[in-house]
MDAnalysis code that builds the backbone (N, CA, C; Angstrom):
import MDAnalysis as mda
import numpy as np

u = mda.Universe.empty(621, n_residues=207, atom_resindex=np.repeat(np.arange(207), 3), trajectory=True)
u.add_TopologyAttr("name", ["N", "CA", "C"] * 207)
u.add_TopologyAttr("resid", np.arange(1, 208))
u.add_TopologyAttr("resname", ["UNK", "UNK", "UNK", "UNK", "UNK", "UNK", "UNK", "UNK", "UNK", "UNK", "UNK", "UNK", "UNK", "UNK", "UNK", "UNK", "UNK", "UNK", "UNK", "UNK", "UNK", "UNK", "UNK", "UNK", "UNK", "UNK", "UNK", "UNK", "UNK", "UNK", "UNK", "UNK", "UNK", "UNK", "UNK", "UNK", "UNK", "UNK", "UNK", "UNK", "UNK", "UNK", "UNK", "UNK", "UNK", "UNK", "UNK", "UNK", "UNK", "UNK", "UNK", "UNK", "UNK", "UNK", "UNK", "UNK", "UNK", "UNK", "UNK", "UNK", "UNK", "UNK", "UNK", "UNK", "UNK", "UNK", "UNK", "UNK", "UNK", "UNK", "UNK", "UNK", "UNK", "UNK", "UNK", "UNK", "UNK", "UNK", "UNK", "UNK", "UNK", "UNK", "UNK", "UNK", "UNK", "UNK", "UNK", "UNK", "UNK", "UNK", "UNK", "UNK", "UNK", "UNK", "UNK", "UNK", "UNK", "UNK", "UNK", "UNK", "UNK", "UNK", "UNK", "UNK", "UNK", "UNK", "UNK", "UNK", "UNK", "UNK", "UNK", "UNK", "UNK", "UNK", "UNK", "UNK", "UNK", "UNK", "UNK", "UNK", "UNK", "UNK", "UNK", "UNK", "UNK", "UNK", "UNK", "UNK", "UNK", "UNK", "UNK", "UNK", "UNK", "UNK", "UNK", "UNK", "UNK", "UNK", "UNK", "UNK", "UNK", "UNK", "UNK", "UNK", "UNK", "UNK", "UNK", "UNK", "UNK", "UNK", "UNK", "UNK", "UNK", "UNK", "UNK", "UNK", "UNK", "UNK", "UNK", "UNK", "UNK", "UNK", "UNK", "UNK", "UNK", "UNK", "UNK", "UNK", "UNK", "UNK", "UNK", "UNK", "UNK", "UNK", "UNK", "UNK", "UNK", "UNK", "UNK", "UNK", "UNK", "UNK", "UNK", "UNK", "UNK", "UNK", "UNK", "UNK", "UNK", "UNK", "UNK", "UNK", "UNK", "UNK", "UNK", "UNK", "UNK", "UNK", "UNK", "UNK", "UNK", "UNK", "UNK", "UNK", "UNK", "UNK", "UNK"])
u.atoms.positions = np.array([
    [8.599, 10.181, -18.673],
    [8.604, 11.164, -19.768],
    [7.648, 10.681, -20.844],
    [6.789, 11.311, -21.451],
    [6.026, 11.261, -22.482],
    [6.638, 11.360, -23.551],
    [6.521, 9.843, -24.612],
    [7.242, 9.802, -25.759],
    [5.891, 9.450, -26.581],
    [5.401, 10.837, -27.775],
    [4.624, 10.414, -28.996],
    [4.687, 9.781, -29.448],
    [3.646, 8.847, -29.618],
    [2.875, 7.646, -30.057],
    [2.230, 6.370, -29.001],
    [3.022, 6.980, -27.611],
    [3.323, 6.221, -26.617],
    [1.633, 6.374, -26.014],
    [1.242, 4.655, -24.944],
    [0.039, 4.993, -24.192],
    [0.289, 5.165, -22.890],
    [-0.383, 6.094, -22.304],
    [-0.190, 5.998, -20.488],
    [-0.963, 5.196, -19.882],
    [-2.127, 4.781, -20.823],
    [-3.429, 3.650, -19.995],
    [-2.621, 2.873, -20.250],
    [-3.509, 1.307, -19.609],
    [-3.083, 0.162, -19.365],
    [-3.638, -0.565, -21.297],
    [-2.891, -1.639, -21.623],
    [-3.230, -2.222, -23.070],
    [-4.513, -2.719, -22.622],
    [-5.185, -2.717, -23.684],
    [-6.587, -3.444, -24.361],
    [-6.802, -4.285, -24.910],
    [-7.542, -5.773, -24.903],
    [-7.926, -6.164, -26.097],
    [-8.829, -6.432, -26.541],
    [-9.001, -7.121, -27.626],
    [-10.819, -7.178, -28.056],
    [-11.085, -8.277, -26.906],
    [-12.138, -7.776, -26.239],
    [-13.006, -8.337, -25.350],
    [-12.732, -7.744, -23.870],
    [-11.583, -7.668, -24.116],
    [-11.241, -6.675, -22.310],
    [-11.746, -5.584, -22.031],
    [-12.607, -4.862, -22.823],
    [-13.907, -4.152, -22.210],
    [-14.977, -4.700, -21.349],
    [-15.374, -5.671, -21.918],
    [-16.301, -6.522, -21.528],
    [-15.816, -6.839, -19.580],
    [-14.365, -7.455, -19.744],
    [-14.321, -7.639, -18.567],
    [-13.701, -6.955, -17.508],
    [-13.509, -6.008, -18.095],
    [-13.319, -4.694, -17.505],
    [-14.359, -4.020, -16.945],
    [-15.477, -4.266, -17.452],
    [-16.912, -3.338, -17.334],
    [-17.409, -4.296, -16.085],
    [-17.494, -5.750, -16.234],
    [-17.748, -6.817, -15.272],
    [-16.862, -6.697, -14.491],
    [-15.578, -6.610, -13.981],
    [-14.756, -6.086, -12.540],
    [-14.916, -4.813, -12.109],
    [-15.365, -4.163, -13.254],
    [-15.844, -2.547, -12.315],
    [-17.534, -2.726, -11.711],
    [-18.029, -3.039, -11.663],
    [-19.312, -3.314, -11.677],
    [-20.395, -3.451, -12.272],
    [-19.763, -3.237, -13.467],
    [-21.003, -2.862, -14.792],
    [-21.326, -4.450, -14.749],
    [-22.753, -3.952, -15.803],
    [-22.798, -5.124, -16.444],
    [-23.545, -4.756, -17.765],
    [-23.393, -5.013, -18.999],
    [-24.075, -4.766, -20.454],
    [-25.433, -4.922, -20.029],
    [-26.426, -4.394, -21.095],
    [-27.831, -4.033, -21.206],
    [-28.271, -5.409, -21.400],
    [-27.865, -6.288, -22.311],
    [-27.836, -7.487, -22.343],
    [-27.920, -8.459, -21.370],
    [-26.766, -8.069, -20.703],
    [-26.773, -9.145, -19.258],
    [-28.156, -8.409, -18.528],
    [-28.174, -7.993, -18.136],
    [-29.315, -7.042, -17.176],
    [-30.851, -7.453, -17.416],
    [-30.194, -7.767, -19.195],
    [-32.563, -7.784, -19.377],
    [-32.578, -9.412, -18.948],
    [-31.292, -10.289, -19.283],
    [-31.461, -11.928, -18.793],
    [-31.632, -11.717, -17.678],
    [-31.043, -11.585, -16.872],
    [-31.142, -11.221, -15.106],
    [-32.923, -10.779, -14.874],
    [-33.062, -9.550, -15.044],
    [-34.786, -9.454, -14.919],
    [-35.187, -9.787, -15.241],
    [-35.124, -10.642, -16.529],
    [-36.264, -11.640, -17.186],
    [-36.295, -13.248, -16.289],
    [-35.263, -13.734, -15.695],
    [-34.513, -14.639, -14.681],
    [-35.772, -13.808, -13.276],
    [-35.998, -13.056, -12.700],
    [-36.074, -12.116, -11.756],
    [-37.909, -12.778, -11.838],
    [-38.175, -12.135, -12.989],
    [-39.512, -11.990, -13.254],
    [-40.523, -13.431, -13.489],
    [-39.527, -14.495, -14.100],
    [-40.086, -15.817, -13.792],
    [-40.238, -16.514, -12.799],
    [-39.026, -15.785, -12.016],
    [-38.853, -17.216, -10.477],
    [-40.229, -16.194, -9.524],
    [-40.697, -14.755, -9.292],
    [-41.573, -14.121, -9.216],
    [-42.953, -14.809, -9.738],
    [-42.804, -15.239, -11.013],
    [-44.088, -15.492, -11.436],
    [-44.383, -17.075, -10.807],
    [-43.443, -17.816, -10.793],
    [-43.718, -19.116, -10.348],
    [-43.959, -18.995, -8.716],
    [-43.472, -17.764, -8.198],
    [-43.766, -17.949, -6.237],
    [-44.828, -17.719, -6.204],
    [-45.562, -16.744, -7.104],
    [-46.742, -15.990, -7.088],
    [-47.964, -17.147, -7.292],
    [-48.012, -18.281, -8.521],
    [-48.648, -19.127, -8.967],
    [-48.317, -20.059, -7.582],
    [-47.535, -20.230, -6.687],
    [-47.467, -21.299, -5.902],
    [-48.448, -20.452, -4.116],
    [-48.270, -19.217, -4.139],
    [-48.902, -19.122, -3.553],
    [-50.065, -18.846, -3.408],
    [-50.772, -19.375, -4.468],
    [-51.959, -19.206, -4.610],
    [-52.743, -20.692, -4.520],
    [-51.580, -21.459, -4.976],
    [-51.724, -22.695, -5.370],
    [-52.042, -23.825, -3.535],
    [-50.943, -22.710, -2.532],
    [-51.136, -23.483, -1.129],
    [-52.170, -22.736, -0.703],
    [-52.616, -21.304, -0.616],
    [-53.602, -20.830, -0.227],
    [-55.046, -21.593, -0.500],
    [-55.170, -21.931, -1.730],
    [-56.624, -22.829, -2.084],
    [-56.956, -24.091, -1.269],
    [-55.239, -25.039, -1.495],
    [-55.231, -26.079, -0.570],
    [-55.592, -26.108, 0.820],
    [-54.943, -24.999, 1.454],
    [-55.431, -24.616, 3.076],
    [-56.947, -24.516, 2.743],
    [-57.786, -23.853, 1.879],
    [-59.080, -23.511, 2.113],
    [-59.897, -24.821, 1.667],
    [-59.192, -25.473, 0.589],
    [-60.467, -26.509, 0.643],
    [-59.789, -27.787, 2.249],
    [-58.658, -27.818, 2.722],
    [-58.875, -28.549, 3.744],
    [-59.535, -28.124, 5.097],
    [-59.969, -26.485, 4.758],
    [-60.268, -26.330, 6.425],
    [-61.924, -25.759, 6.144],
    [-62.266, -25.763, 5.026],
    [-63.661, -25.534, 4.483],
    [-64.560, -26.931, 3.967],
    [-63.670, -27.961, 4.420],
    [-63.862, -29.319, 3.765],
    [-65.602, -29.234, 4.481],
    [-66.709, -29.656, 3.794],
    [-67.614, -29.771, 4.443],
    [-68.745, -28.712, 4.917],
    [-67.823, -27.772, 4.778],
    [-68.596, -26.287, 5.663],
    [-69.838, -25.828, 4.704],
    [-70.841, -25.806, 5.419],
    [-71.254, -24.459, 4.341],
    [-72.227, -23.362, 4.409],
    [-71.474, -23.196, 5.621],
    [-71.723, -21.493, 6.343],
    [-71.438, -20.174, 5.804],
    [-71.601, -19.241, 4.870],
    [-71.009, -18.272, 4.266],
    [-70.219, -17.525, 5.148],
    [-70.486, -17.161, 6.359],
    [-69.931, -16.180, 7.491],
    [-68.553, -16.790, 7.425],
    [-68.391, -18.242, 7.929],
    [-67.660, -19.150, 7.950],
    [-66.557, -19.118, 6.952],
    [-67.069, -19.290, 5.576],
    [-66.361, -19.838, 4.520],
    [-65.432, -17.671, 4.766],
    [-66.196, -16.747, 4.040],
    [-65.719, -15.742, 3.890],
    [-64.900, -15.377, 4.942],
    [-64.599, -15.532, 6.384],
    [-63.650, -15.519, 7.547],
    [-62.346, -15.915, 7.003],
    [-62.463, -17.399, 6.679],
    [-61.379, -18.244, 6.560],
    [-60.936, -17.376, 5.115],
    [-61.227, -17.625, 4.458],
    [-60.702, -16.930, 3.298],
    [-60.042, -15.588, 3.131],
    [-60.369, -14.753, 4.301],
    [-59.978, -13.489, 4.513],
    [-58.847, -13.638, 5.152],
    [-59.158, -14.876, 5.977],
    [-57.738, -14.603, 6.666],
    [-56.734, -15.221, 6.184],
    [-56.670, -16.756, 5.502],
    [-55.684, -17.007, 4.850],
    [-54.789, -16.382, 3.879],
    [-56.102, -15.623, 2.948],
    [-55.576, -14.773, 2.191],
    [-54.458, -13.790, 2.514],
    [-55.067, -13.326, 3.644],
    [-54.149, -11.936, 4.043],
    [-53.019, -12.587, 4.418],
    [-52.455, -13.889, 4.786],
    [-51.428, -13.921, 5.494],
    [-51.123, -14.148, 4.796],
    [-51.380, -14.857, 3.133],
    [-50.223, -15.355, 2.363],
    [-49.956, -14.380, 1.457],
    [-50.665, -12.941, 1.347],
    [-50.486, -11.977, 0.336],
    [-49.599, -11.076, 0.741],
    [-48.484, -10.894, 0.295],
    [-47.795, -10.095, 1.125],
    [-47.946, -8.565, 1.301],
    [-48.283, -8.188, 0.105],
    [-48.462, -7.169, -0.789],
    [-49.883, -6.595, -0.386],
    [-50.604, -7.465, 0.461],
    [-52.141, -6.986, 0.940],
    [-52.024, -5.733, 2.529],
    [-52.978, -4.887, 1.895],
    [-53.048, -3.945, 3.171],
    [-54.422, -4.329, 3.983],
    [-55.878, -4.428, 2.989],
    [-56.989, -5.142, 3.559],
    [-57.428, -6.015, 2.330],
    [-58.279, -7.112, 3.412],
    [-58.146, -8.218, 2.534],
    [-59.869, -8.383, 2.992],
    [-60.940, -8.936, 2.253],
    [-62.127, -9.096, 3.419],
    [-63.414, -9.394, 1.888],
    [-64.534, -9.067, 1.964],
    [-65.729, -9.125, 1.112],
    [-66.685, -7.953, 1.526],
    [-67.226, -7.513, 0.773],
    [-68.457, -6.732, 0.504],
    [-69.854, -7.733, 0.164],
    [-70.703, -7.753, 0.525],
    [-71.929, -8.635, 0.596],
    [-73.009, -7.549, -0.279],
    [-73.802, -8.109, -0.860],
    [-75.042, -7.454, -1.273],
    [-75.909, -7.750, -0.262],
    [-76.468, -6.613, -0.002],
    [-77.811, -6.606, 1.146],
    [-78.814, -5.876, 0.486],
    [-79.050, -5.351, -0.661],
    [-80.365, -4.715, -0.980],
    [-79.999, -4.555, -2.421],
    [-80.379, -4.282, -3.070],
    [-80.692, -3.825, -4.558],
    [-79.212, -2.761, -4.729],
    [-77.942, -3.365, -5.226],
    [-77.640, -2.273, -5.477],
    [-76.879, -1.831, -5.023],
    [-76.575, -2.655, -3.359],
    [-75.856, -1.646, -2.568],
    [-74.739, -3.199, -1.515],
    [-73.422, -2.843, -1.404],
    [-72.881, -3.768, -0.765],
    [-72.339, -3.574, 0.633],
    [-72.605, -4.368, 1.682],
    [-72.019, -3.813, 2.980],
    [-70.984, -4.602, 3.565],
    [-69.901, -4.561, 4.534],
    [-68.819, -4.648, 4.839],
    [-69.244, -5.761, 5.663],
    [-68.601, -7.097, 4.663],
    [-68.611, -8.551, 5.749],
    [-67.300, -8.623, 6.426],
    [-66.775, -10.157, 6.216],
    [-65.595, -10.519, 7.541],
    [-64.433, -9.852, 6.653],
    [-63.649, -9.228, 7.025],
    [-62.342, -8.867, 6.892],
    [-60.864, -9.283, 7.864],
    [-59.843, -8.647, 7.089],
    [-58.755, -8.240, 7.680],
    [-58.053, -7.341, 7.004],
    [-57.680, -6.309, 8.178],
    [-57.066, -5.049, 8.182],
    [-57.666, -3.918, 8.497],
    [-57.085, -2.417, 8.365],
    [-57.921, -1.638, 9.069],
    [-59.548, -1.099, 8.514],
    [-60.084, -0.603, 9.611],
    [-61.257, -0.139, 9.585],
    [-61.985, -0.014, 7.448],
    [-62.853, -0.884, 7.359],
    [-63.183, -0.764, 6.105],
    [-64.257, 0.160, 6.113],
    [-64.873, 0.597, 4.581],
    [-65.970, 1.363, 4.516],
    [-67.364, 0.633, 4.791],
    [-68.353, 1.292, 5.216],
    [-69.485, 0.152, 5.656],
    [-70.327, -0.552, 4.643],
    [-70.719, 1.123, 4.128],
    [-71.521, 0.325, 3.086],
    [-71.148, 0.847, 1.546],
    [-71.340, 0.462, 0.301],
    [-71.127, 0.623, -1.463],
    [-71.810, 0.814, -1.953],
    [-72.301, 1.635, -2.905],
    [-73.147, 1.353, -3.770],
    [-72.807, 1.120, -5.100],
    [-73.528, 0.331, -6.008],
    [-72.945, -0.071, -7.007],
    [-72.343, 1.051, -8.022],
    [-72.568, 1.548, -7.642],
    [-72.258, 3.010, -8.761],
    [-70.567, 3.726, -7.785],
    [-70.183, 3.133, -7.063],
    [-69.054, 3.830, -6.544],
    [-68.066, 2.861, -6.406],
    [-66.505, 3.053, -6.960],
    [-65.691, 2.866, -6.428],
    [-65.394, 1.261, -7.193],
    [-64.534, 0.929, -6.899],
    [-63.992, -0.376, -8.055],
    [-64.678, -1.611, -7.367],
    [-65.277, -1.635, -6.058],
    [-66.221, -2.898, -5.429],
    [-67.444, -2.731, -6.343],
    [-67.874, -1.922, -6.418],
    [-69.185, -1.012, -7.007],
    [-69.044, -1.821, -8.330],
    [-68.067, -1.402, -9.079],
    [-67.508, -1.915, -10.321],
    [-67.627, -3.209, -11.057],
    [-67.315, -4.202, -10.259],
    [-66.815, -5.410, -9.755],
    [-68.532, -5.863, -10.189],
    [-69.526, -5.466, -8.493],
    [-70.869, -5.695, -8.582],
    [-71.427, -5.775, -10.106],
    [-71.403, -3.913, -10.371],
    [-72.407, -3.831, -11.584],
    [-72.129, -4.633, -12.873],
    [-70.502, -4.897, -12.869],
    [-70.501, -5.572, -14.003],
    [-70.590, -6.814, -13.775],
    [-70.408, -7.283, -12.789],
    [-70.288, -8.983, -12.547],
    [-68.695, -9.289, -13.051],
    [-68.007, -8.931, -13.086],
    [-66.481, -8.904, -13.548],
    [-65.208, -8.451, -12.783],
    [-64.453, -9.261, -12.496],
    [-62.792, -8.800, -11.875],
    [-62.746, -7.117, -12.466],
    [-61.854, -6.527, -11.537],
    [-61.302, -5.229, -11.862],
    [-60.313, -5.571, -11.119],
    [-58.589, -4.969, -11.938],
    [-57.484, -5.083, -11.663],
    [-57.109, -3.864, -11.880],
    [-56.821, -3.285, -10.477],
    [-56.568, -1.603, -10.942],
    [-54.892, -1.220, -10.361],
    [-54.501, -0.791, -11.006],
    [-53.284, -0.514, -10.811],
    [-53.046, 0.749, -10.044],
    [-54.068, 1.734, -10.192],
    [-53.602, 2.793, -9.528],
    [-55.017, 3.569, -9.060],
    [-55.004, 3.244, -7.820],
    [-56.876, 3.621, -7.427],
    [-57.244, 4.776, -7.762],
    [-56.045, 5.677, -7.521],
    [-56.344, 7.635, -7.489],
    [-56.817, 7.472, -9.058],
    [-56.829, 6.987, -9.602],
    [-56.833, 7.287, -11.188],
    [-57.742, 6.855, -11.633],
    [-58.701, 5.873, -10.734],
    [-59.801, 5.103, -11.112],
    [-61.286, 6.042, -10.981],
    [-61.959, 6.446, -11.742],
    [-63.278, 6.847, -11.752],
    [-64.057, 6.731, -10.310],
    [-64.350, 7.193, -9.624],
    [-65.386, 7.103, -8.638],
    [-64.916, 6.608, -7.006],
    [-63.571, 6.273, -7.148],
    [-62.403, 5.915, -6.511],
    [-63.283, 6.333, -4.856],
    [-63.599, 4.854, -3.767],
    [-63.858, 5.814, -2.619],
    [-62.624, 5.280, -1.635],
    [-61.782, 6.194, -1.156],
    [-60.793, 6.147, 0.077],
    [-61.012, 5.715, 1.311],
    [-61.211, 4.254, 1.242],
    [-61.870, 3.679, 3.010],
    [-60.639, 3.822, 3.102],
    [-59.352, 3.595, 3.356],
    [-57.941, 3.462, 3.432],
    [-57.074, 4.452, 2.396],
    [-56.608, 5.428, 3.074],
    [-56.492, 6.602, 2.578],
    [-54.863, 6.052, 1.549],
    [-53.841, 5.379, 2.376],
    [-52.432, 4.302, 2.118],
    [-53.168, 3.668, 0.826],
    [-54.189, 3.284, 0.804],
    [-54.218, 2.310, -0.570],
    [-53.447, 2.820, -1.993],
    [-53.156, 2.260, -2.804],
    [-52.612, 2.579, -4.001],
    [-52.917, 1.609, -5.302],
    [-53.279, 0.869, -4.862],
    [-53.805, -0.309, -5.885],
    [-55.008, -1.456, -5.440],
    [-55.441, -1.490, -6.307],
    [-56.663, -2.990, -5.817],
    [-57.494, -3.862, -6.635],
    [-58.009, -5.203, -6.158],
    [-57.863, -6.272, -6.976],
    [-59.667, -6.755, -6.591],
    [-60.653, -6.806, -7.374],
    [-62.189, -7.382, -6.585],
    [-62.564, -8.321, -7.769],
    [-63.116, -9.338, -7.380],
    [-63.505, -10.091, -7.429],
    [-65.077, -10.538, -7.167],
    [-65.830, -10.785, -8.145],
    [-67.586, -11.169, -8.249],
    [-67.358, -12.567, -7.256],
    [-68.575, -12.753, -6.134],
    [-68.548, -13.808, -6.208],
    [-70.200, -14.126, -6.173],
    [-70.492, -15.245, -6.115],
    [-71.807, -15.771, -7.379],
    [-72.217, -16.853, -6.026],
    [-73.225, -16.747, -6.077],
    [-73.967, -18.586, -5.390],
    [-74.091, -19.503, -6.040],
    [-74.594, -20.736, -5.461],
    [-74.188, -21.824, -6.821],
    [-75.390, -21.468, -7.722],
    [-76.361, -21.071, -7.323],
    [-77.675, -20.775, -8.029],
    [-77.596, -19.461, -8.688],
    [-76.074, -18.830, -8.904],
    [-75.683, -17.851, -10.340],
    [-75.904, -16.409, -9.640],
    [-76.819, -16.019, -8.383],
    [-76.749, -14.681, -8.085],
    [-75.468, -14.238, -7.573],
    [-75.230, -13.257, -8.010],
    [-74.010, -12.319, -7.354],
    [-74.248, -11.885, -5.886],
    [-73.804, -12.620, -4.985],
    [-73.886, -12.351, -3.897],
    [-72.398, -11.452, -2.994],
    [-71.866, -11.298, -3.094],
    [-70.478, -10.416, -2.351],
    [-69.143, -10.257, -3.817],
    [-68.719, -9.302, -3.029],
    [-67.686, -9.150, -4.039],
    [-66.006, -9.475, -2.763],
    [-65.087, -9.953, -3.731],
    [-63.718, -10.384, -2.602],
    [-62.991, -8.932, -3.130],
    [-62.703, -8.108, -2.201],
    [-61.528, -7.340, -2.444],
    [-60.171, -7.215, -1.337],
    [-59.338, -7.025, -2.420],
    [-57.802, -6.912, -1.767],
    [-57.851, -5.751, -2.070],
    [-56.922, -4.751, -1.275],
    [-55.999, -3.404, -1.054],
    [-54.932, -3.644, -1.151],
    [-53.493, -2.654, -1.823],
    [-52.123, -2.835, -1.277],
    [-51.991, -1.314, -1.192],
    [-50.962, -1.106, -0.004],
    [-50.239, 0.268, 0.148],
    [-49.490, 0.291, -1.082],
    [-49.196, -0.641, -1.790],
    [-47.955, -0.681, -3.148],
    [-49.162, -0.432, -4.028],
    [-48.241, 0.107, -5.360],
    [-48.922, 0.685, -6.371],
    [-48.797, -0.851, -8.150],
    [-49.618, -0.687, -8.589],
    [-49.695, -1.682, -9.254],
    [-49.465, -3.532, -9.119],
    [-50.124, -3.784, -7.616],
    [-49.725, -4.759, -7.211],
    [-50.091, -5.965, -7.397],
    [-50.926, -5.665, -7.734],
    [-52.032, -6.934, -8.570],
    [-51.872, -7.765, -10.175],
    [-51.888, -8.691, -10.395],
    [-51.684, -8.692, -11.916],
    [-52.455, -9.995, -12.562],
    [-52.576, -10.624, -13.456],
    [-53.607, -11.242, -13.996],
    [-53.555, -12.792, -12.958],
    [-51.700, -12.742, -12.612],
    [-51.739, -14.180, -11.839],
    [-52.502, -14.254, -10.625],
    [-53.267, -12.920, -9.750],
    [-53.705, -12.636, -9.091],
    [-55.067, -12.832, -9.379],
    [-55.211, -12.122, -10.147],
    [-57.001, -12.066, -10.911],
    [-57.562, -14.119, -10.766],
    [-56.215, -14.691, -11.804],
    [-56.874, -16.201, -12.192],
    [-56.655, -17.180, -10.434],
    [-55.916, -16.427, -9.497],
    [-55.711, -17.114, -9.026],
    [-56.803, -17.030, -7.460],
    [-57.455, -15.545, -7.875],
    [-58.159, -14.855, -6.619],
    [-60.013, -15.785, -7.060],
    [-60.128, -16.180, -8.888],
    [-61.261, -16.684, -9.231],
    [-61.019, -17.842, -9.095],
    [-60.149, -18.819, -8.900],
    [-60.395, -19.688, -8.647],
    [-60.875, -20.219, -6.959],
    [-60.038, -19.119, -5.965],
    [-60.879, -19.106, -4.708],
    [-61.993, -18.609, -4.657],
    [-62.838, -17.885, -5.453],
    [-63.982, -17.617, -5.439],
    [-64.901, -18.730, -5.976],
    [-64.424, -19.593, -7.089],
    [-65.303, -21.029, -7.375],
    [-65.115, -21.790, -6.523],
    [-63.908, -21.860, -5.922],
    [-64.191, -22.494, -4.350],
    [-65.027, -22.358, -3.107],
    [-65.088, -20.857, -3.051],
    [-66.204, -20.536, -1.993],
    [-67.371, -20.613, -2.394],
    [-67.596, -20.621, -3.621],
    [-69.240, -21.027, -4.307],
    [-69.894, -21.975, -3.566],
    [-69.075, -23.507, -2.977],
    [-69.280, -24.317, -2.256],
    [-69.707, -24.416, -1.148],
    [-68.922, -23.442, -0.680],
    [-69.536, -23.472, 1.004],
    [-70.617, -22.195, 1.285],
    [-71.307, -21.348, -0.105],
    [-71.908, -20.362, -0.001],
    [-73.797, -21.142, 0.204],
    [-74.093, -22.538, 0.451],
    [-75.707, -22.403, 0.282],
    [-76.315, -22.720, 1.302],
    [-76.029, -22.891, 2.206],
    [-76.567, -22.973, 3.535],
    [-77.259, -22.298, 4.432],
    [-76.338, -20.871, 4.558],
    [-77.282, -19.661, 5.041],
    [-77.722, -18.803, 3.677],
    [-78.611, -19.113, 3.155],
    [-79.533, -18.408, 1.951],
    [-79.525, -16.923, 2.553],
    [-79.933, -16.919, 3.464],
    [-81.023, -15.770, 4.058],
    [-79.690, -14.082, 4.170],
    [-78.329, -15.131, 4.127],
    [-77.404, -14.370, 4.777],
    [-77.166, -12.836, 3.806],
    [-77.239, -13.302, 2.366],
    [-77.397, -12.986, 1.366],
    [-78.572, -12.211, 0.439],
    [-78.565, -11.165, 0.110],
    [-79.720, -10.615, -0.547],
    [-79.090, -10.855, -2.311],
    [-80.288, -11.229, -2.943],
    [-79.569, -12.218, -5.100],
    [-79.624, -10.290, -4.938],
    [-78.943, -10.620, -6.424],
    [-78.508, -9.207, -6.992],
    [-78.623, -9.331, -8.676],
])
């Protein structure tokens, strides 16, 4: 029987929301941003480490080399296996004034040839500068060798004698996949391959 003043819920007290909300499944806005902020560091430290064994593999298996065909292979392929997030992984070469054509890769069928005026490799070239694009459809001049792409990451790379000779690009089917730990960690394999780039001169057209 219902007697006024009376409760039918169960008693409360200060703080038994809290753990009430935590046995139902909740959890406060509070707890949630520690958790993703927790989320987003141990992320940032896998990310810095795999970049960190990827280099190691390349300077032990490039120790010496200094074949460009060579060096850009290995690099394509290590890369791709340790990126998870990669759909194609490979280089664009300068061969003429202007224009870049499709060296060693991995993944599907790439575009053959670039010109500097197209597309975020293009980009990369004319400025001599990383481009970190988060969302390709949205990018100016955007060309679709890989129709799945959604994001992508290129990289200048230089001879030791300063010409811009190829550019490194990654693809991901994921959208914004790339991020600066990528950028510092994709230039430092590119000052690595600087090394094994002087041997075949000829392979290379300066830019």
């Amino acid at each position: 029987m219902f007697v006024p003043g009376s409760h039918s819920g169960p008693e409360t007290t200060a703080g038994s929301g809290d753990r009430l909300s935590e046995s139902s499944g909740y959890l406060d806005s509070s707890r949630i941003a520690v958790m993703n902020a927790t989320v987003n560091e141990e992320s940032t430290t896998a990310k810095h480490e795999i970049y960190r064994e990827a280099l190691r593999e390349i300077d032990a298996v490039l120790e010496g080399v200094d074949d460009p065909i060579t060096a850009m292979s290995t690099c394509a392929c290590i890369l791709h296996q340790r990126l998870s997030a990669a759909s194609w992984t490979g280089f664009y070469r300068v061969v003429a004034p202007r224009l870049l054509r499709v060296g060693p890769y991995q993944g599907p069928l790439g575009c053959l040839e670039i010109p500097f005026d197209r597309g975020v490799c293009g980009a990369a070239a004319r400025e001599r500068a990383p481009q970190v694009v988060a969302d390709v459809h949205q990018f100016p001049g955007h060309i679709a060798c890989d129709e799945g792409a959604r994001s992508e990451i290129v990289i200048p790379i230089f001879h030791p004698d300063g010409d811009l000779v190829a550019v490194l690009d990654i693809d991901s089917h994921q959208p914004a996949a790339f991020d600066d730990i990528d950028r510092e960690g994709l230039e430092r394999v590119a000052e690595r391959l600087r090394a094994s780039l002087g041997g075949e001169r000829a392979a290379f057209y300066s830019a």
